[in-house]
C-alpha positions in Angstrom: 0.0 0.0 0.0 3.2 2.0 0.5 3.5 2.1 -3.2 0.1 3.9 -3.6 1.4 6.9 -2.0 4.4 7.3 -4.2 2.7 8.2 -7.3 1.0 11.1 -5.7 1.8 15.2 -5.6 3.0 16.7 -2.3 -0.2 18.5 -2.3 -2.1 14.8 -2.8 0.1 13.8 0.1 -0.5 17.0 2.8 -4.2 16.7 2.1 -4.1 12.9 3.3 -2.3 14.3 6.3 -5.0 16.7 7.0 -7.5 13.8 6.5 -4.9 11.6 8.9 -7.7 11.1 11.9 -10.2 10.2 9.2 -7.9 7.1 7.5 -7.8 3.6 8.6 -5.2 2.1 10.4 -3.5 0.1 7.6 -3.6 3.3 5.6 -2.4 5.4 8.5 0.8 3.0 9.0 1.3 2.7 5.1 1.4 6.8 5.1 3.7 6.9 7.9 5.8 4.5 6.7 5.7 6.4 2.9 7.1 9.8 5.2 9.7 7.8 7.0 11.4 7.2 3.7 10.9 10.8 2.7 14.1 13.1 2.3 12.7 16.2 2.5 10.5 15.5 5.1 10.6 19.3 6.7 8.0 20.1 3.5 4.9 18.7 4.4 5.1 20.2 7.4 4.1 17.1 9.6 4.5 16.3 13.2 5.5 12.6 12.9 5.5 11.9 17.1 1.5 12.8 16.7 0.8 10.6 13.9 2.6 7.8 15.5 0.9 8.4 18.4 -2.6 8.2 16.8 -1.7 4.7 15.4 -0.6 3.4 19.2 -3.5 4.5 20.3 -5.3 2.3 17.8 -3.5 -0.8 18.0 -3.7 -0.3 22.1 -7.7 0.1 21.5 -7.6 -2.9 19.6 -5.4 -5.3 22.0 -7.9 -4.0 25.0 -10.8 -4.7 22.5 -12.3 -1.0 22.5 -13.7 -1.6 19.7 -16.1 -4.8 21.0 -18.7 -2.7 22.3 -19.8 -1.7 19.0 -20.6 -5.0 18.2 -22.8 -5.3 21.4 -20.5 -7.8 22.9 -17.8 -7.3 26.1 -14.6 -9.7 27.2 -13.4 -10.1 30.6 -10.5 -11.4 31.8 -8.4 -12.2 34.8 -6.1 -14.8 34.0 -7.8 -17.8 34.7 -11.4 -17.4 33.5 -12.5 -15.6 30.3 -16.1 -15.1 29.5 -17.4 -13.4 26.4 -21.0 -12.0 26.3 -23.1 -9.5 25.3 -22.4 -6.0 26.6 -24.8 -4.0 29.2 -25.1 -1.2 26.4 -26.4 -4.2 23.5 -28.7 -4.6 26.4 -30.0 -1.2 26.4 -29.8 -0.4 23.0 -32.2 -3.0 22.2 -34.6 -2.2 24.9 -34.6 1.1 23.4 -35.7 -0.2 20.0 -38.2 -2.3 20.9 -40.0 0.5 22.7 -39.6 3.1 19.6 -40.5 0.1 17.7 -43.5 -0.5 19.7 -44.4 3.0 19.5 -44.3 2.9 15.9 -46.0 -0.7 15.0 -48.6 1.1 16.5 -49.2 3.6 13.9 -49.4 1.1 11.0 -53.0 -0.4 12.5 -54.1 3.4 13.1 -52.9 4.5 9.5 -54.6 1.3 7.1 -58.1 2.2 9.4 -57.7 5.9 8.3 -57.0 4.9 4.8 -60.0 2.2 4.7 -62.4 5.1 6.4 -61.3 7.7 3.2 -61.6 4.5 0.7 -65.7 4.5 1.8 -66.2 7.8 1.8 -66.7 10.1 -1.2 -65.3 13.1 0.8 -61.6 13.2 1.3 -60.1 15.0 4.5 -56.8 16.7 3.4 -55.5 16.6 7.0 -56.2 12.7 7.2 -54.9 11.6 3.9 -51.6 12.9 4.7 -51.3 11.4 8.3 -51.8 8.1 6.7 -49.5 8.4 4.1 -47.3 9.3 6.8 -47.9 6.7 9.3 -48.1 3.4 7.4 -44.6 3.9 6.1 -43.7 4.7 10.1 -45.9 1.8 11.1 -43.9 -0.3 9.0 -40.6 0.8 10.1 -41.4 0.4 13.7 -41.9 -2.9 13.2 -38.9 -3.7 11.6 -37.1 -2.3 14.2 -39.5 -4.6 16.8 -38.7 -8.0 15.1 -34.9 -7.1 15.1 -34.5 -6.4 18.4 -36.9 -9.0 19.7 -34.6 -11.0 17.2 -31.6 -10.4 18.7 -33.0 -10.5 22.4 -34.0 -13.7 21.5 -30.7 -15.4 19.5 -28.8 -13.8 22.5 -31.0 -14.7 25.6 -28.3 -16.0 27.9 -25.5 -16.2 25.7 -22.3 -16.8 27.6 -19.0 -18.0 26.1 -16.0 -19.1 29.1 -12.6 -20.8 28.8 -11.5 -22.2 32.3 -8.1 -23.3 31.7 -8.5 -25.6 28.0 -11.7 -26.3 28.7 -14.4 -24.0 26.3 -18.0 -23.9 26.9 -20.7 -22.3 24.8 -23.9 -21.3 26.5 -27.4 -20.0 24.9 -30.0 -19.2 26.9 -28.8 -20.3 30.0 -28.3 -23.8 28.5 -24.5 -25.6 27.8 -25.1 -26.0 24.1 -21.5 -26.9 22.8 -18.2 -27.9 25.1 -14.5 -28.4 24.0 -10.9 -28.7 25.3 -9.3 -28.2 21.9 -7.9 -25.1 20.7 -8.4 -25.7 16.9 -12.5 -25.8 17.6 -12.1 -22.2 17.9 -12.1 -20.7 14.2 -13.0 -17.6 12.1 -14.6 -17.4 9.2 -15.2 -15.1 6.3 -18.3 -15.8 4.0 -19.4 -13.0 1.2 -19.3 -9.9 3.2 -19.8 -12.0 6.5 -17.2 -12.6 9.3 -17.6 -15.0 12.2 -16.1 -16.5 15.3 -17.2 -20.0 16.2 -16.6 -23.5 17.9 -16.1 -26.1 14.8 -18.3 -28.8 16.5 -18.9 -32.9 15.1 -20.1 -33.4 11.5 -18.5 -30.2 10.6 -21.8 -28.2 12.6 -20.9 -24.3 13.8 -21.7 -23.1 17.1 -21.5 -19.3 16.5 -20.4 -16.5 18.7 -20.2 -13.8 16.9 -21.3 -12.7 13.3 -20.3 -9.4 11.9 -21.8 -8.4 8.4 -19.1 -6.5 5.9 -16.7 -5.5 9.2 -14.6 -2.9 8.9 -10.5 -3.0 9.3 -10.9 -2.7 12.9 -13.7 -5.0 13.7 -11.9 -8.1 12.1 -8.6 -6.7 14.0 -10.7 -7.0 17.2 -12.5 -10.6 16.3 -8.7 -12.2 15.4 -7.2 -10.7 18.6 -9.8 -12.1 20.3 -9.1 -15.4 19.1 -5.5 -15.0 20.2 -6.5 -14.0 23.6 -9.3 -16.8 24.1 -6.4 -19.2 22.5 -3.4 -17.8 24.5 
């Protein structure tokens, strides 16, 4: 990627410095890397300890898995016992959609009466005709957002994955669902623009921890340093 920077103007180049913060990591490193090399590195005007800086910061949000919350999940360690589950703020966040979801649904039921009501009438209220053509397409948004938080409420009602010592053990709602003391059960996955983490169990069957649809740089960083850990 070092390469791609080489065939750029100096102006090309500042501008990507100016844009530094808004680069990913592996473009961040293969800039810095691209100045490095630079003779005349006094003309672009560039404070190379703060770029640097930026990119530790990253790769230490990383290895502390910062970047697991996003994906609703959270990983605690002490040594001895690691358990990965889903995160107090997954928890809220999908309480919080299921209620504006709720809210919503509710206006899809309200919005079809008012549109039956105008559709046996020959006199057409205005007022109403708009608030239906406004709530049916709400109604049917809020209950989108219901089934996918009920959804995921549901696929991650007790979820629980420990490691005491080799020993793994996958639980789903409250249940053991999948157990296994060796290492190479523990694999990841990418499928289209899908990327998982699971336990490779008998007859070649997945038990799934985590599923992340087209992840970005930082989010397979996170799911194949948390593999190390849970492996280390």
């Amino acid at each position: 990627m070092k390469k791609v920077y080489q065939d750029k103007t100096k102006e090309e180049i500042k501008l990507l410095i100016d844009s530094f913060k808004d680069l990913t990591i592996d473009r961040k490193k293969s800039l810095v890397e691209f100045l490095d090399a630079e003779e005349d590195l006094s003309s672009y005007g560039v404070d190379m300890a703060a770029l640097k800086e930026a990119i530790t910061k990253e790769e230490k949000q990383i290895d502390s898995f910062a970047y697991l919350d996003n994906l609703g999940f959270e990983f605690l360690d002490n040594g001895t016992h690691q358990v990965l589950q889903r995160s107090y703020s997954s928890h809220v966040i999908n309480y919080i959609t299921l209620f504006i979801g709720i809210l919503l649904s509710i206006m899809l039921p309200f919005g079809l009466g008012v549109m039956f009501e105008m559709s046996t009438t020959e006199v057409v209220d205005s007022d109403l005709a708009m608030q239906s053509v406004l709530m049916i397409p709400m109604g049917f948004v809020g209950a989108l957002l219901l089934f996918r938080a009920a959804s995921r409420m549901e696929n991650f009602k007790g979820f629980k994955f420990e490691r005491h010592g080799q020993q793994m053990s996958l639980f789903k709602k409250n249940k053991l669902v999948y157990q296994t003391a060796n290492p190479e059960d523990l694999q990841i996955s990418m499928k289209d623009e899908s990327m998982a983490i699971y336990l490779s169990g008998p007859d070649e069957k997945k038990y799934t921890l985590m599923e992340v649809d087209r992840p970005n740089i930082y989010f397979r960083r996170t799911i194949h340093r948390l593999r190390e850990q849970l492996l280390n």
